[in-house]
C-alpha positions in Angstrom: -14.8 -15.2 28.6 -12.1 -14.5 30.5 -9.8 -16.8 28.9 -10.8 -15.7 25.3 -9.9 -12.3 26.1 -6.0 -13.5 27.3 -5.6 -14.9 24.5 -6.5 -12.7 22.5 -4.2 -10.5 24.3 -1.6 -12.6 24.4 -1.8 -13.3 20.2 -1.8 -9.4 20.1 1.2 -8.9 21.8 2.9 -11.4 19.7 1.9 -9.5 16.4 3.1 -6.6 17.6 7.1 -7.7 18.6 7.2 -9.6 15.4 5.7 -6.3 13.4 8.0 -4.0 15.1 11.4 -6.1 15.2 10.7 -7.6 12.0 14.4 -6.9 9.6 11.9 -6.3 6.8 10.4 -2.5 6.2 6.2 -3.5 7.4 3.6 -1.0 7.3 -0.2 -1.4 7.7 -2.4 0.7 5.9 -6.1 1.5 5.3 -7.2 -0.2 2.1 -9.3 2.8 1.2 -7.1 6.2 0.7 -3.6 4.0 1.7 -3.6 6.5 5.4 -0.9 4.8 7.3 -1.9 3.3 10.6 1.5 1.6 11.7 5.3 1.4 10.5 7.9 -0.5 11.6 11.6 1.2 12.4 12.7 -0.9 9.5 10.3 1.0 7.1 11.4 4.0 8.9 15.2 3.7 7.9 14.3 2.6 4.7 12.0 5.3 3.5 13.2 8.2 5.8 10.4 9.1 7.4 9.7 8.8 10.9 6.5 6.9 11.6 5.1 9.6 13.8 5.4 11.8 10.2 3.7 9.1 8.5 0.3 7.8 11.1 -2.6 9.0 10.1 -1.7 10.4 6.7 -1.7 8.3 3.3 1.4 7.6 1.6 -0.2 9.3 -1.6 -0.3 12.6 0.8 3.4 12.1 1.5 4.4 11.1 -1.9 5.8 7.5 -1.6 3.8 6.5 -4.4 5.5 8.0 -7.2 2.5 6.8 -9.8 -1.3 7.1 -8.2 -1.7 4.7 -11.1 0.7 2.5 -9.5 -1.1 2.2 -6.4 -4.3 1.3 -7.7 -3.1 -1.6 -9.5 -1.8 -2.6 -6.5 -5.1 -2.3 -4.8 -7.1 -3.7 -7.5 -4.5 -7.1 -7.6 -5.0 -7.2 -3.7 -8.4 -7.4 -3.8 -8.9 -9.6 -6.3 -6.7 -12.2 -4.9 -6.7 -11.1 -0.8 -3.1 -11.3 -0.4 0.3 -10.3 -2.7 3.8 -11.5 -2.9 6.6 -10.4 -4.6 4.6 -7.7 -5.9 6.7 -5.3 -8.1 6.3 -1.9 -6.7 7.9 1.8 -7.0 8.5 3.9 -4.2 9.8 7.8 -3.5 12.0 7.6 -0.4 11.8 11.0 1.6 15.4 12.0 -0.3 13.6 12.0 -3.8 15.0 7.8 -4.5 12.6 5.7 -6.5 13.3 2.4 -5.0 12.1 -0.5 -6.7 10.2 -2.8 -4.2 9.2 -6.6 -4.0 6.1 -6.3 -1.7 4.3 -8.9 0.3 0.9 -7.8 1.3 -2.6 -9.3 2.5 -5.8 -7.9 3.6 -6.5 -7.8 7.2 -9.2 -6.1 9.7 -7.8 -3.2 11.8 -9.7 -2.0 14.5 -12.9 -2.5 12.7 -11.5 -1.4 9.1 -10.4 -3.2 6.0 -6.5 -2.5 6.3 -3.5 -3.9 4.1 -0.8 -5.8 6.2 2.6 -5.4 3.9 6.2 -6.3 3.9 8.4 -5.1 1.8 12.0 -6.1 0.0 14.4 -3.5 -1.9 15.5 -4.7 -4.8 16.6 -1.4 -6.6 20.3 -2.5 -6.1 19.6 -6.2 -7.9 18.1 -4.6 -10.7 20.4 -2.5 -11.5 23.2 -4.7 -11.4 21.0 -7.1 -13.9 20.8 -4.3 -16.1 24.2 -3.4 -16.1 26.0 -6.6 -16.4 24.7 -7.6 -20.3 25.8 -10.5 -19.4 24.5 -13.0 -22.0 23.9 -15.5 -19.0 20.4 -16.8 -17.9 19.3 -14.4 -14.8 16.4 -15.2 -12.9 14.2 -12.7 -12.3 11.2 -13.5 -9.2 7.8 -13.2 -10.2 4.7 -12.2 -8.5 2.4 -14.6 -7.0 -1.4 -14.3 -5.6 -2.6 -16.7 -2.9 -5.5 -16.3 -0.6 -5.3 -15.7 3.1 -5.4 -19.2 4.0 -2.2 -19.4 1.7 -3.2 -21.7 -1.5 -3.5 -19.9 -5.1 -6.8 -18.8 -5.4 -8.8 -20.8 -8.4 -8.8 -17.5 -10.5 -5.4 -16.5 -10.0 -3.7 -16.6 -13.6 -0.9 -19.1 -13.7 2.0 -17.3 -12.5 5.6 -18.9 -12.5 7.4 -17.8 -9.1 10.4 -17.1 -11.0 11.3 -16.3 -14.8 13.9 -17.7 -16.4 15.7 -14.7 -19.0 18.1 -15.2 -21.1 20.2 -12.3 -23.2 
């Protein structure tokens, strides 16, 4: 019993330096009403809010989510396919910014309570520089994919390509 418990501790501990030194902007939130349980400093910088302003309120209260709508197709995709990535998402940084966001995300148990494990990847910058360019070039543009938690595409994922090829 004892052992069990060291590990478990041990596999804790390891979650958490990787969560809170991870380069990438990670948050973990309750699936139901989105209340933020933990943020990394990296979502911190890149959102401007501190992560004592953010635990224990949901990112709807706040106003990250610039579209409610938004978030609950982002709900609704995660739970129908248990994890997300590349997941094209909009968010209000605390300066008024809608970013545009490539978000990894899965479905995980908090403490007892179905909670959303995400990483995120700004790509507002890229974007905008595809748009500007009218470059008559092919651009590839990364697409969304589902997969389950054990990794593989889940048999009623649609058949998404993991990047699109565009021509102008």
């Amino acid at each position: 019993m004892e052992s069990a418990r060291a590990v478990a501790q041990a596999s804790s501990e390891r979650f958490r330096a990787l969560f809170h030194h991870s380069p990438n902007p990670s948050s973990v939130t309750t699936l139901e009403g989105g209340r933020c349980l933990a943020v990394n400093g990296a979502w911190a910088r890149a959102m401007g809010f501190a992560p004592a302003e953010m635990i224990g309120r949901s990112a709807l209260e706040i106003g990250i989510w610039p579209d409610a709508a938004e978030r609950e197709r982002f709900v609704a995709s995660l739970r129908q396919f248990g994890a997300l990535q590349r997941f094209p998402v909009r968010f209000r940084t605390r300066k008024g910014e809608i970013r545009q966001m490539r978000i990894g995300a899965e479905l995980i148990d908090w403490e007892g309570e179905r909670a959303i494990l995400s990483s995120m990847h700004d790509v507002t910058e890229i974007e905008s520089a595809r748009r500007r360019s009218g470059s008559r070039r092919c651009r590839w543009a990364p697409g969304w994919t589902a997969r389950s938690a054990t990794g593989s595409s889940p048999a009623s994922a649609p058949a998404l390509p993991t990047a699109i090829s565009r021509c102008a």
